[in-house]
PDB file with SEQRES, HELIX, SHEET and CRYST1 records, atoms N, CA, C and O in Angstrom:
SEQRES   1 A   83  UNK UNK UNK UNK UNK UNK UNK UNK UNK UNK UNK UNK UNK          
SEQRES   2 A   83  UNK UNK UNK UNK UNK UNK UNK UNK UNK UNK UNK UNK UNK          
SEQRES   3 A   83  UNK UNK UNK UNK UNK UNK UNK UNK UNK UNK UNK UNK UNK          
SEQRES   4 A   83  UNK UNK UNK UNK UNK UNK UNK UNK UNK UNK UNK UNK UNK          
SEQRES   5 A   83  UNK UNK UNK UNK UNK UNK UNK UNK UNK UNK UNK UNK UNK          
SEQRES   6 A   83  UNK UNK UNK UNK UNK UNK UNK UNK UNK UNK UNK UNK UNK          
SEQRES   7 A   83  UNK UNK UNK UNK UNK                                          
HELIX    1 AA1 UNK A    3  UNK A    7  1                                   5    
HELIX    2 AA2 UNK A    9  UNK A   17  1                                   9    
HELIX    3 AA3 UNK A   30  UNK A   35  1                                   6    
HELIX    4 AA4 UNK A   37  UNK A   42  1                                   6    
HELIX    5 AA5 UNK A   46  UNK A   55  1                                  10    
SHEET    1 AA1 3 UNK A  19  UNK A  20  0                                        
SHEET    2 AA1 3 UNK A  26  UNK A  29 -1                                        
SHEET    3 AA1 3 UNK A  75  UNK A  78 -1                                        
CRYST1    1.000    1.000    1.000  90.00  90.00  90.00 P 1           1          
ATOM      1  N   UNK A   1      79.249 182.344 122.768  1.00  0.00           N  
ATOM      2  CA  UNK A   1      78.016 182.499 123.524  1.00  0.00           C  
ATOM      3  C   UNK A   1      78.244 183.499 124.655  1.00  0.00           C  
ATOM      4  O   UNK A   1      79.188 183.430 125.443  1.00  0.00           O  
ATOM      5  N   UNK A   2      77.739 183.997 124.659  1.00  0.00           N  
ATOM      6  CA  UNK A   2      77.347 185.700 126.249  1.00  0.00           C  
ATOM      7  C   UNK A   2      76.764 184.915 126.948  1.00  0.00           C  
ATOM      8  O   UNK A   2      75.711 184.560 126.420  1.00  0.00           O  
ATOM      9  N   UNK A   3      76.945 184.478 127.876  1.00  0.00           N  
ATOM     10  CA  UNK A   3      76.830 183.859 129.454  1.00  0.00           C  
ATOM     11  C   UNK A   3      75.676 184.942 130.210  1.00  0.00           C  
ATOM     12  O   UNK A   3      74.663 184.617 130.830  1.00  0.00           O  
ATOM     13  N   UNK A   4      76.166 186.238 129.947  1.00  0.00           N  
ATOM     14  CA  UNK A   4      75.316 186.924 130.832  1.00  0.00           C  
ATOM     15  C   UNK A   4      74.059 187.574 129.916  1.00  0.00           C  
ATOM     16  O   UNK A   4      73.049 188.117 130.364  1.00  0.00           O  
ATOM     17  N   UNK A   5      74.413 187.363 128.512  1.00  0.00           N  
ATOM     18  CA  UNK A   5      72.701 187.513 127.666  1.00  0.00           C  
ATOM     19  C   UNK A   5      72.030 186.585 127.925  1.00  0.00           C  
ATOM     20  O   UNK A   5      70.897 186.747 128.379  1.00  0.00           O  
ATOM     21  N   UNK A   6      72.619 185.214 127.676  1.00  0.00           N  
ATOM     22  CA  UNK A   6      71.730 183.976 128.246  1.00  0.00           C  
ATOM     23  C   UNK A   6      71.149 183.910 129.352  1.00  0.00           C  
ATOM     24  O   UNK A   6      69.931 183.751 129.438  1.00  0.00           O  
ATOM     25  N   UNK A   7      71.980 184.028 130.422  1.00  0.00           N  
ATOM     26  CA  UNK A   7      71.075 184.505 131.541  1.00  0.00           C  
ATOM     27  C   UNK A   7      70.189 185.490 131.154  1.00  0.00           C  
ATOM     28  O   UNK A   7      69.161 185.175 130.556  1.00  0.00           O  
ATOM     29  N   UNK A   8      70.403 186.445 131.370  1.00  0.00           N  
ATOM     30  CA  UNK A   8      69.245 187.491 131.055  1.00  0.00           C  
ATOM     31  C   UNK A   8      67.598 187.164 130.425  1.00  0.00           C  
ATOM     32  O   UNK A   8      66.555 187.697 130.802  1.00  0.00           O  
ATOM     33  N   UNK A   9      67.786 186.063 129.304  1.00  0.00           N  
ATOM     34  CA  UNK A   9      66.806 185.434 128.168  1.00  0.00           C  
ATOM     35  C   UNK A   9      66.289 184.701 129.663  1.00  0.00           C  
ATOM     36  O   UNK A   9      65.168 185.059 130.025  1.00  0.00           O  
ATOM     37  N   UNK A  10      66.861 183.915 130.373  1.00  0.00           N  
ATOM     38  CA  UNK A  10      66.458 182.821 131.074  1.00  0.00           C  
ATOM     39  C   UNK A  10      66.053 183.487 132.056  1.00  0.00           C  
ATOM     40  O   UNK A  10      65.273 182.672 132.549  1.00  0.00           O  
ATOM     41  N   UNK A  11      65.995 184.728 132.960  1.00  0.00           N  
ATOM     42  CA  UNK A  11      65.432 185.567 133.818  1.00  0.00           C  
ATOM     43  C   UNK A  11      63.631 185.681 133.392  1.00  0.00           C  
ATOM     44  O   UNK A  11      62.664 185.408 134.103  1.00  0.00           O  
ATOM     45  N   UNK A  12      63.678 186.232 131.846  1.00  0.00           N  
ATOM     46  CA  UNK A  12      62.781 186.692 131.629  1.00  0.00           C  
ATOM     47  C   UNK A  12      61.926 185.352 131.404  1.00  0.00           C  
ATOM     48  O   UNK A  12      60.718 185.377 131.639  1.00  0.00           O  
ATOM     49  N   UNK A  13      62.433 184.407 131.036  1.00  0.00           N  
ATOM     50  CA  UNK A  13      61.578 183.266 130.442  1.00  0.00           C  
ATOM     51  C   UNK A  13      60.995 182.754 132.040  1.00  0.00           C  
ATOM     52  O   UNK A  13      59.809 182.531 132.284  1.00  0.00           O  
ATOM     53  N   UNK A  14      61.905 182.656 132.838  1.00  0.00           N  
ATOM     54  CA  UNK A  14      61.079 182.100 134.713  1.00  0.00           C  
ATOM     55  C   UNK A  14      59.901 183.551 134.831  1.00  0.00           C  
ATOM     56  O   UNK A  14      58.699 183.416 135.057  1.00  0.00           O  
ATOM     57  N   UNK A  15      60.499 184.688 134.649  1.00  0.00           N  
ATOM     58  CA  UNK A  15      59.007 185.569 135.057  1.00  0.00           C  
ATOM     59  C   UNK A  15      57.802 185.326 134.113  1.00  0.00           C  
ATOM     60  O   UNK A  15      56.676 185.365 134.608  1.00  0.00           O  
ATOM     61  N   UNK A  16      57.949 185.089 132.851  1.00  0.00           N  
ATOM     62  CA  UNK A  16      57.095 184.846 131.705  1.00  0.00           C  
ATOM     63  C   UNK A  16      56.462 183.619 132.212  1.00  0.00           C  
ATOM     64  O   UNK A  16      55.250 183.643 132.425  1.00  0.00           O  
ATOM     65  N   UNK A  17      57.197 182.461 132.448  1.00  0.00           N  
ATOM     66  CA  UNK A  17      56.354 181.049 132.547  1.00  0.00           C  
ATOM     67  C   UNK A  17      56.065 180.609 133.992  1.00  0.00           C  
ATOM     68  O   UNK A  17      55.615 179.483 134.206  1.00  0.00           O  
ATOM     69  N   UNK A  18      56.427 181.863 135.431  1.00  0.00           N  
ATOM     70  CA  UNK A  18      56.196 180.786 136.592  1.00  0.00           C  
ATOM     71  C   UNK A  18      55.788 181.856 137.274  1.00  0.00           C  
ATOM     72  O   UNK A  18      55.770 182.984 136.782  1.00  0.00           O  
ATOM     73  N   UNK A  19      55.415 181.570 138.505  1.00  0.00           N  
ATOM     74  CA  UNK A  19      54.823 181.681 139.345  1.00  0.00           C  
ATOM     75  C   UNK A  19      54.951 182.447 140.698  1.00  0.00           C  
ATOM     76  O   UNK A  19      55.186 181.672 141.625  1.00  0.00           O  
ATOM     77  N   UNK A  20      54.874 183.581 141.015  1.00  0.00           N  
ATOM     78  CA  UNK A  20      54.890 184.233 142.321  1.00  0.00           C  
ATOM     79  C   UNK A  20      55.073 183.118 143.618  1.00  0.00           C  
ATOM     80  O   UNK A  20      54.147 182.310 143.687  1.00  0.00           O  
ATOM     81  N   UNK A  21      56.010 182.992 144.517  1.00  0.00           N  
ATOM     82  CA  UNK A  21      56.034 181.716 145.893  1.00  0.00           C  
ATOM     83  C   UNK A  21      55.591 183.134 146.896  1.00  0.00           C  
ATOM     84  O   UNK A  21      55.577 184.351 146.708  1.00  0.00           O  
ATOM     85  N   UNK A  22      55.256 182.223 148.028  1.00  0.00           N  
ATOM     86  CA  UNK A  22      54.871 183.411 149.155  1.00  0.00           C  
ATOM     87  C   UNK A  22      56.240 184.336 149.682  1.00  0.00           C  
ATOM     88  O   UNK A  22      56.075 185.205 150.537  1.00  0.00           O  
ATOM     89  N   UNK A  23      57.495 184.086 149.136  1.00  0.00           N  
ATOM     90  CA  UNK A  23      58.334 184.722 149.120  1.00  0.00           C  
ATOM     91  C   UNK A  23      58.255 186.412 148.095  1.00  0.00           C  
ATOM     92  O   UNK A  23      59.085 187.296 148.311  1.00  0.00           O  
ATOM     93  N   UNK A  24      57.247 186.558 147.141  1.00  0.00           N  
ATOM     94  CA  UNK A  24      57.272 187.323 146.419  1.00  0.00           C  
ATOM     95  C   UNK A  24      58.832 186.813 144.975  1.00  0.00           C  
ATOM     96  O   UNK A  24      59.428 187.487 144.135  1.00  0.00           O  
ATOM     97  N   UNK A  25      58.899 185.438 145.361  1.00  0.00           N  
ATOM     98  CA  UNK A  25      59.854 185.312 143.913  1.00  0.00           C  
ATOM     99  C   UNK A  25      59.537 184.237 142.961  1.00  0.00           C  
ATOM    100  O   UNK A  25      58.663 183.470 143.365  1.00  0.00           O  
ATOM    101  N   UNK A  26      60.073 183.962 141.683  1.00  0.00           N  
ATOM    102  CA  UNK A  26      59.332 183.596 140.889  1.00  0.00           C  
ATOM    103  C   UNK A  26      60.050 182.238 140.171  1.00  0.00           C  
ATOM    104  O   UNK A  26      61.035 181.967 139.484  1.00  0.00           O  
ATOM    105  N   UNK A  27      58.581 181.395 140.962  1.00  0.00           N  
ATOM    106  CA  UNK A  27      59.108 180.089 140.540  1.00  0.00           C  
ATOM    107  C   UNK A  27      59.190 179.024 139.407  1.00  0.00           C  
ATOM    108  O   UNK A  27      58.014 178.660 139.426  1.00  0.00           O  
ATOM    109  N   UNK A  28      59.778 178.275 138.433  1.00  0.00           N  
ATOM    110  CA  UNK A  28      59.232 177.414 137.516  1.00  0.00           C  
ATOM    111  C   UNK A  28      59.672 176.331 137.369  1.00  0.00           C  
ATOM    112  O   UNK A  28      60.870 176.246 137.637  1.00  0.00           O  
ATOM    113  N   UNK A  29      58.952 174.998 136.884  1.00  0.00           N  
ATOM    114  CA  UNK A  29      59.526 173.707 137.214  1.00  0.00           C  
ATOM    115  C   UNK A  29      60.521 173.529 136.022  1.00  0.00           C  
ATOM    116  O   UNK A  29      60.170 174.140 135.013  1.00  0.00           O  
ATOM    117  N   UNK A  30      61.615 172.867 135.928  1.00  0.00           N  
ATOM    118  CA  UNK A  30      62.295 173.100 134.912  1.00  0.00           C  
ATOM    119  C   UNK A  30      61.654 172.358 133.742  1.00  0.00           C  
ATOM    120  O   UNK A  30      61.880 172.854 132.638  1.00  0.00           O  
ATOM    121  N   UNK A  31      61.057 171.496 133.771  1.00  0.00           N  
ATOM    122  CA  UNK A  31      60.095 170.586 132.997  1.00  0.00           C  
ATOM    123  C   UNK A  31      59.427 172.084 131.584  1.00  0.00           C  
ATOM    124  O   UNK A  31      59.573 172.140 130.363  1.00  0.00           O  
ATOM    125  N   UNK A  32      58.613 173.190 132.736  1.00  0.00           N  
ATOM    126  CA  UNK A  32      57.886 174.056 131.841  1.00  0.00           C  
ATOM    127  C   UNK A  32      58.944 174.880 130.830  1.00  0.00           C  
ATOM    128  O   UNK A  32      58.720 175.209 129.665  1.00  0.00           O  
ATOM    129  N   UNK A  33      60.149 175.113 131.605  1.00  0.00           N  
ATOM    130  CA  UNK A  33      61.316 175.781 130.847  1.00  0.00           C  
ATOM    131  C   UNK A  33      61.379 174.978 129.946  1.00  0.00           C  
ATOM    132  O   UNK A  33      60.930 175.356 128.865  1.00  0.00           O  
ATOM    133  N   UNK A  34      62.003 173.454 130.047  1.00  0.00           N  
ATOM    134  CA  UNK A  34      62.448 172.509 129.183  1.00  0.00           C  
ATOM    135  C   UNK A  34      61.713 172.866 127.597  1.00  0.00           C  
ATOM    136  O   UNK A  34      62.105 173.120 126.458  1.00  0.00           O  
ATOM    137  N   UNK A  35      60.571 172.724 128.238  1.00  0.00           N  
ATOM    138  CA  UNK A  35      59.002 172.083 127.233  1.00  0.00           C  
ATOM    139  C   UNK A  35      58.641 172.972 126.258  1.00  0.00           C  
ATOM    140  O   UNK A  35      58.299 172.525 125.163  1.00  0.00           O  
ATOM    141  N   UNK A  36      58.665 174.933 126.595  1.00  0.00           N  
ATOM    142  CA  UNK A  36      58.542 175.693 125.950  1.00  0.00           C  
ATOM    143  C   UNK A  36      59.447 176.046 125.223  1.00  0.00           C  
ATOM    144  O   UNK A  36      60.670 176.115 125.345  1.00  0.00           O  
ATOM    145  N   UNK A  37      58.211 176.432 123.871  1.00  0.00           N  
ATOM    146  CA  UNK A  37      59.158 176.429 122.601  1.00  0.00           C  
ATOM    147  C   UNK A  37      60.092 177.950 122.400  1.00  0.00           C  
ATOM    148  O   UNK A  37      61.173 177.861 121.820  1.00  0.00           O  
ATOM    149  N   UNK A  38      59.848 178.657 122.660  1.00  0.00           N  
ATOM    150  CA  UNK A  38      60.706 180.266 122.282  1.00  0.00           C  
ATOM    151  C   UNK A  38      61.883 179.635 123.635  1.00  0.00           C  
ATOM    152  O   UNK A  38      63.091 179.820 123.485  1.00  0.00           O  
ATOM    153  N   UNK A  39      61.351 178.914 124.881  1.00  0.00           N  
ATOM    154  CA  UNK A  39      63.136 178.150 125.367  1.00  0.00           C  
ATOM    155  C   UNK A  39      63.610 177.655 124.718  1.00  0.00           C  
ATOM    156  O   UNK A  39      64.771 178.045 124.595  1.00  0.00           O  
ATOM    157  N   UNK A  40      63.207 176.474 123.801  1.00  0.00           N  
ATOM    158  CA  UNK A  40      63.886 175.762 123.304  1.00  0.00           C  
ATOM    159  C   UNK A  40      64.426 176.134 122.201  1.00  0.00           C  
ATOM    160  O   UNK A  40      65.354 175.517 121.678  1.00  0.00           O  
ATOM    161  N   UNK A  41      63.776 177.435 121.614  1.00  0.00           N  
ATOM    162  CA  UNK A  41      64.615 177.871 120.459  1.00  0.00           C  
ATOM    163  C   UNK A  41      65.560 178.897 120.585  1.00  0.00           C  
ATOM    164  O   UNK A  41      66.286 179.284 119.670  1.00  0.00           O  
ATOM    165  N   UNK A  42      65.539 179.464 122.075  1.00  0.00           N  
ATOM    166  CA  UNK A  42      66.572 180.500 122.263  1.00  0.00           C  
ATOM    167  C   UNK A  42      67.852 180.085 123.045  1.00  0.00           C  
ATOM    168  O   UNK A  42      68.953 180.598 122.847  1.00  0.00           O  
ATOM    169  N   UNK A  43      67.541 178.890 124.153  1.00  0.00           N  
ATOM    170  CA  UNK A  43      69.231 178.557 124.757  1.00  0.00           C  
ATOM    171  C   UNK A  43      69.865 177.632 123.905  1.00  0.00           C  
ATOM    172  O   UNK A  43      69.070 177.001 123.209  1.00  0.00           O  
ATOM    173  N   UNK A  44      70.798 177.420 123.783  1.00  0.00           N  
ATOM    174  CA  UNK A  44      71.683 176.555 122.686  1.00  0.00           C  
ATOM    175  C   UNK A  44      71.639 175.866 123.880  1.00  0.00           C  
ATOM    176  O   UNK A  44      70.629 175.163 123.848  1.00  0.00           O  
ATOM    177  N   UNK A  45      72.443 175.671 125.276  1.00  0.00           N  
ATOM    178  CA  UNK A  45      72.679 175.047 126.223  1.00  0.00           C  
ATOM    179  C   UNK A  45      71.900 174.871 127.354  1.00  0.00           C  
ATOM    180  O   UNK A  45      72.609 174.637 128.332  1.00  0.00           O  
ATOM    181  N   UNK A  46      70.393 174.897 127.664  1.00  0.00           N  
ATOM    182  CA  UNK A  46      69.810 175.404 128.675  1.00  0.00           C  
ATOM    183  C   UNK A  46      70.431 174.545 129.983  1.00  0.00           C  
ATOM    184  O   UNK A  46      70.584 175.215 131.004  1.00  0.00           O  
ATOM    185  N   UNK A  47      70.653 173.691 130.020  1.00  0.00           N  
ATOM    186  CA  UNK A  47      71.252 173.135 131.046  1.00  0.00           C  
ATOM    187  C   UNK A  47      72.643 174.016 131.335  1.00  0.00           C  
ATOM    188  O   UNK A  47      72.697 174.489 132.470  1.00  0.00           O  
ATOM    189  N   UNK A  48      73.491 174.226 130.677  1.00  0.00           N  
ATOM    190  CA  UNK A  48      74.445 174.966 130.952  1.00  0.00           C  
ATOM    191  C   UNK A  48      74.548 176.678 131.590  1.00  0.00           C  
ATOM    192  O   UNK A  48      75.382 177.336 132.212  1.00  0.00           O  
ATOM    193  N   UNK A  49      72.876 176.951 130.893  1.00  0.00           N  
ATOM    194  CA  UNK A  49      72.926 178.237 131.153  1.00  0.00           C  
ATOM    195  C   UNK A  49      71.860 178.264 132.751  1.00  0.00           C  
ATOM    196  O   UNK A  49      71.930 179.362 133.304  1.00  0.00           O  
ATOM    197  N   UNK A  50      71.496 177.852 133.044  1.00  0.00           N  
ATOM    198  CA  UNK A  50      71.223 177.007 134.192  1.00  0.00           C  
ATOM    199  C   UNK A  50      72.311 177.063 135.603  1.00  0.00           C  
ATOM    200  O   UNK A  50      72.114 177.933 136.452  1.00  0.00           O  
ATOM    201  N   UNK A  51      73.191 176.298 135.725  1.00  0.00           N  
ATOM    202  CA  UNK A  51      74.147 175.843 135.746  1.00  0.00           C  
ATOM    203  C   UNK A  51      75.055 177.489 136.565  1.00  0.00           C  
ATOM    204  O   UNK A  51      75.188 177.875 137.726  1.00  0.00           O  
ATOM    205  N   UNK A  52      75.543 178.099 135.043  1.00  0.00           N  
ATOM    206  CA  UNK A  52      75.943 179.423 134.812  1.00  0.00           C  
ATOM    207  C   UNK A  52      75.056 180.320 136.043  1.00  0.00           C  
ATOM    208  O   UNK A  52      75.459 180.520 137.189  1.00  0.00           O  
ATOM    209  N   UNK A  53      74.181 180.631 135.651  1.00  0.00           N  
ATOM    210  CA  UNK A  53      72.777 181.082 136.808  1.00  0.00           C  
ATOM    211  C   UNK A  53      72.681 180.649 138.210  1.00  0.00           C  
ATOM    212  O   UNK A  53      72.070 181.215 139.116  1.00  0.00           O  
ATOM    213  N   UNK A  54      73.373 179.563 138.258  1.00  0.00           N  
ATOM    214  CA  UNK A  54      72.958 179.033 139.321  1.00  0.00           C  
ATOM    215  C   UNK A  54      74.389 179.662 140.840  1.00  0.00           C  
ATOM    216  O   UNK A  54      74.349 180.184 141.955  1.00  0.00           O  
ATOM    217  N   UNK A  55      75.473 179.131 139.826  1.00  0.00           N  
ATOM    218  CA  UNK A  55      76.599 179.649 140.015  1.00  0.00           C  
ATOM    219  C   UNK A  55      76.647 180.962 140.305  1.00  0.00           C  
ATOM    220  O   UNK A  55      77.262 181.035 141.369  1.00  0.00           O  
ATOM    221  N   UNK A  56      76.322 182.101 139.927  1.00  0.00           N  
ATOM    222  CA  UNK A  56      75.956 183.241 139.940  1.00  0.00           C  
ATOM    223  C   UNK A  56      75.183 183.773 140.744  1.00  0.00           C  
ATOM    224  O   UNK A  56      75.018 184.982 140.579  1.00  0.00           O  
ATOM    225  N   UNK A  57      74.289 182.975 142.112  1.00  0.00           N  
ATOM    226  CA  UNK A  57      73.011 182.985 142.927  1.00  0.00           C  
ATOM    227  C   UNK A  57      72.232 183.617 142.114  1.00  0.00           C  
ATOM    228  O   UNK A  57      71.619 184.509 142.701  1.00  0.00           O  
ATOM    229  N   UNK A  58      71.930 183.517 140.723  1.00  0.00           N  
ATOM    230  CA  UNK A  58      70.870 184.380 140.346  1.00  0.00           C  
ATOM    231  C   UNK A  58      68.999 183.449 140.285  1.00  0.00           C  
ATOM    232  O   UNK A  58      67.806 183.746 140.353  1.00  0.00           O  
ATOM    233  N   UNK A  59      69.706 182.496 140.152  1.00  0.00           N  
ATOM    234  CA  UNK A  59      68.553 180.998 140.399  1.00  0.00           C  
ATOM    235  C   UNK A  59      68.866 180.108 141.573  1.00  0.00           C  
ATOM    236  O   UNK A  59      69.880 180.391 142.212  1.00  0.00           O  
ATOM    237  N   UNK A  60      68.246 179.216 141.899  1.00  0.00           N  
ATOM    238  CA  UNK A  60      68.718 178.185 143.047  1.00  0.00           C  
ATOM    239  C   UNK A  60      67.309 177.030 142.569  1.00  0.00           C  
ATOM    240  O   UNK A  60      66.178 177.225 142.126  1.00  0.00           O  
ATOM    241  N   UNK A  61      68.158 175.715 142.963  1.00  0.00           N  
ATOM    242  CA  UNK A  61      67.339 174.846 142.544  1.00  0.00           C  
ATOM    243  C   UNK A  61      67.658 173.849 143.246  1.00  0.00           C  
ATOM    244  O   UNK A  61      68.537 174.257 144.005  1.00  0.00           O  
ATOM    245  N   UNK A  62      67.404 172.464 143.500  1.00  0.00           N  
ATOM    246  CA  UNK A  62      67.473 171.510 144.168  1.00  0.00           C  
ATOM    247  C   UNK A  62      68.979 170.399 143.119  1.00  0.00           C  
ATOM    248  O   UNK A  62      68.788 170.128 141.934  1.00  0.00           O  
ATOM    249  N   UNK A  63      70.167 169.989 143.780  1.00  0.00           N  
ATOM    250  CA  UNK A  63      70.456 169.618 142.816  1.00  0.00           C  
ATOM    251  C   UNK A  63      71.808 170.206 141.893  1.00  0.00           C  
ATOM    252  O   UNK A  63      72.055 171.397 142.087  1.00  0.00           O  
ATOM    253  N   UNK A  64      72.577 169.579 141.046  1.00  0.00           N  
ATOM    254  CA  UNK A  64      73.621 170.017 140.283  1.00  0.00           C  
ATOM    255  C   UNK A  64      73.228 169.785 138.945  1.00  0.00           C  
ATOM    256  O   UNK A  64      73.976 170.375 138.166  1.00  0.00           O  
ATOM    257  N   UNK A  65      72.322 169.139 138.390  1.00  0.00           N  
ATOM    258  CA  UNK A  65      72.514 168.465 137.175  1.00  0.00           C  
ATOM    259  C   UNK A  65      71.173 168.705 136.903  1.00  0.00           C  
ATOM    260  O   UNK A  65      70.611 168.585 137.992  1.00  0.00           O  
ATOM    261  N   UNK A  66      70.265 169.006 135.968  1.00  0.00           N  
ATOM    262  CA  UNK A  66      68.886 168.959 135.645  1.00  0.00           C  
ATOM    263  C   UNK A  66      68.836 168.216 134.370  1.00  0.00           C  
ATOM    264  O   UNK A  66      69.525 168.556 133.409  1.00  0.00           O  
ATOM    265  N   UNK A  67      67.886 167.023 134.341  1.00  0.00           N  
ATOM    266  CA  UNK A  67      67.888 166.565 133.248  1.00  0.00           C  
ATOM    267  C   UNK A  67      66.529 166.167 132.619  1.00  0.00           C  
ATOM    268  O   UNK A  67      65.680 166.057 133.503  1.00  0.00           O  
ATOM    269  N   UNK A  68      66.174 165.981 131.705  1.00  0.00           N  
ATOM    270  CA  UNK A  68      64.687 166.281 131.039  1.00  0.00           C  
ATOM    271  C   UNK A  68      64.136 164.903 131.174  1.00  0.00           C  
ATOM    272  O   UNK A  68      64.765 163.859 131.003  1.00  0.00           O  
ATOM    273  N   UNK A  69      62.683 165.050 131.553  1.00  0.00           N  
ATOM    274  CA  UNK A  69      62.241 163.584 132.547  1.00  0.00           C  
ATOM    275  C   UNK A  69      62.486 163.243 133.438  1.00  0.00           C  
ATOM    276  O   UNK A  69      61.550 162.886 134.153  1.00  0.00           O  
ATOM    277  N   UNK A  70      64.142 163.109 134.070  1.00  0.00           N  
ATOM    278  CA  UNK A  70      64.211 162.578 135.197  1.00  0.00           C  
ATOM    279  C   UNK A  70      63.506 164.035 136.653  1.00  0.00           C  
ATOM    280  O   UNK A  70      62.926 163.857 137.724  1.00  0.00           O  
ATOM    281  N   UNK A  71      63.919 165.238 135.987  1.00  0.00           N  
ATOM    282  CA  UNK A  71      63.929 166.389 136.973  1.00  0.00           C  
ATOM    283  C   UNK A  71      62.818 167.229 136.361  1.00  0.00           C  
ATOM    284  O   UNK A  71      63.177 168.403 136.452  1.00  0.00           O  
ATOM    285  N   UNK A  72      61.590 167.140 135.760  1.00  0.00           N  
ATOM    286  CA  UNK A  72      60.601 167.733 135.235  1.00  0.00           C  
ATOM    287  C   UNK A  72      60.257 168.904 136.067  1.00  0.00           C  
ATOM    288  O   UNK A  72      60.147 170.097 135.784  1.00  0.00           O  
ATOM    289  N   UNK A  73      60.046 167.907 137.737  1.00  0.00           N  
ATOM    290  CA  UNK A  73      59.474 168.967 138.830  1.00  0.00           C  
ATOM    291  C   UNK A  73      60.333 169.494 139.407  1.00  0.00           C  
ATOM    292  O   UNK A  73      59.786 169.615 140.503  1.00  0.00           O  
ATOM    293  N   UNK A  74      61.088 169.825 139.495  1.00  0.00           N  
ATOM    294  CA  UNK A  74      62.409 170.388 140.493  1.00  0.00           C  
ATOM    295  C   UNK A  74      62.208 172.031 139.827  1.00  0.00           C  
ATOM    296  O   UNK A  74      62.330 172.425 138.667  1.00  0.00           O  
ATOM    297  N   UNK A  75      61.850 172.771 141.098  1.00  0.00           N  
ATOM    298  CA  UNK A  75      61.669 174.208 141.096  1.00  0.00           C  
ATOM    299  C   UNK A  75      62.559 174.963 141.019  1.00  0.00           C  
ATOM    300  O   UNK A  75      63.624 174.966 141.636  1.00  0.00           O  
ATOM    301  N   UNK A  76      62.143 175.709 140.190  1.00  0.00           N  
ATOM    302  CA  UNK A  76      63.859 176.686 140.016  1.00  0.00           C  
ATOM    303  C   UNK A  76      63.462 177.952 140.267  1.00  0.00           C  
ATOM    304  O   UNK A  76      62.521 178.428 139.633  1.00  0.00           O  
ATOM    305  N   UNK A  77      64.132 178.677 141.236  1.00  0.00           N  
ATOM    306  CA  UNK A  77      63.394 179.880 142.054  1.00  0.00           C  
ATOM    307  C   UNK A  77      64.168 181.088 141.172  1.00  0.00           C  
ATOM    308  O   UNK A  77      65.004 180.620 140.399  1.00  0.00           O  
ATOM    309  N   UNK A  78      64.070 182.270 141.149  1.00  0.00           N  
ATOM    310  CA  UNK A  78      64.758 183.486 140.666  1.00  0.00           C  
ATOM    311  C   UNK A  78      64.979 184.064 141.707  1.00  0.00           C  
ATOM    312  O   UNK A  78      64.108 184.493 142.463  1.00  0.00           O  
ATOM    313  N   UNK A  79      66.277 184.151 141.883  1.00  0.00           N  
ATOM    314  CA  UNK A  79      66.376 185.510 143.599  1.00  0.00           C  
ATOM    315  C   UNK A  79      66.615 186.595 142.960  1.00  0.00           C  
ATOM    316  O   UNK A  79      66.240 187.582 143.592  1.00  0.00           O  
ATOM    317  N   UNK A  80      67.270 186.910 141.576  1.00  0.00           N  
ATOM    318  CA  UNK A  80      67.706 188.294 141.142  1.00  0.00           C  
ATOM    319  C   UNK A  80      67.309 188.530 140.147  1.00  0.00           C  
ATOM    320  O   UNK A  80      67.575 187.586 139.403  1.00  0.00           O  
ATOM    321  N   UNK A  81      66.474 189.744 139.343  1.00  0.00           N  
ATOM    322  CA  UNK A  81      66.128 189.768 138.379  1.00  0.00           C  
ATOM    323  C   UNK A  81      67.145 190.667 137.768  1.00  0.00           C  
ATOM    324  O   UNK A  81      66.524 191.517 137.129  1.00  0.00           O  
ATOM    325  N   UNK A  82      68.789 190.919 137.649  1.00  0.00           N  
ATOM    326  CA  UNK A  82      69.557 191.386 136.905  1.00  0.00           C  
ATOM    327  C   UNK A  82      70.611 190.282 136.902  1.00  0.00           C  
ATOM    328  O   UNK A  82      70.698 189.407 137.764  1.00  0.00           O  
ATOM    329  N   UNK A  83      71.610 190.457 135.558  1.00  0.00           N  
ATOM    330  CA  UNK A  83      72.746 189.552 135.929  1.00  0.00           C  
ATOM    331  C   UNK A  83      74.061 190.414 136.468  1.00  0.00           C  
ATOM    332  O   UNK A  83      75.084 189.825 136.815  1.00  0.00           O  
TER     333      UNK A  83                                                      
END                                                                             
């Protein structure tokens, strides 16, 4: 797995599915990531690649662990749109 293609997929999927903050950056609940299907058919690991991203300051989110249901709403911001 390419760590930094995955990211990349997961850049475009937060500008595709979320939302401008009054920061000018672009937010999505991980719930909408989770839920959509071209996500769910493109990360093998989305939690991991997450994670990876996060590590990287390329995302920031509330949290170490995101998990489906318990963390639906927990916002996941984009600060960088390259990896």
């Amino acid at each position: 797995m390419d760590v930094n293609k995955e990211i990349g997929h997961l850049i475009d999927a937060i500008q595709r599915l979320g939302t401008e903050n009054s920061d000018k950056q672009h937010e999505v609940t991980f719930g909408t990531l989770f839920n959509d299907d071209d996500c769910a058919n493109l990360f093998e690991a989305m939690v991991g690649t997450l994670r990876a991203a996060k590590r990287k300051k390329i995302i920031t989110y509330d949290g170490e662990l995101l998990l489906q249901g318990v963390h639906d709403n927990v916002k996941i911001t984009l600060l960088k749109t390259e990896v």
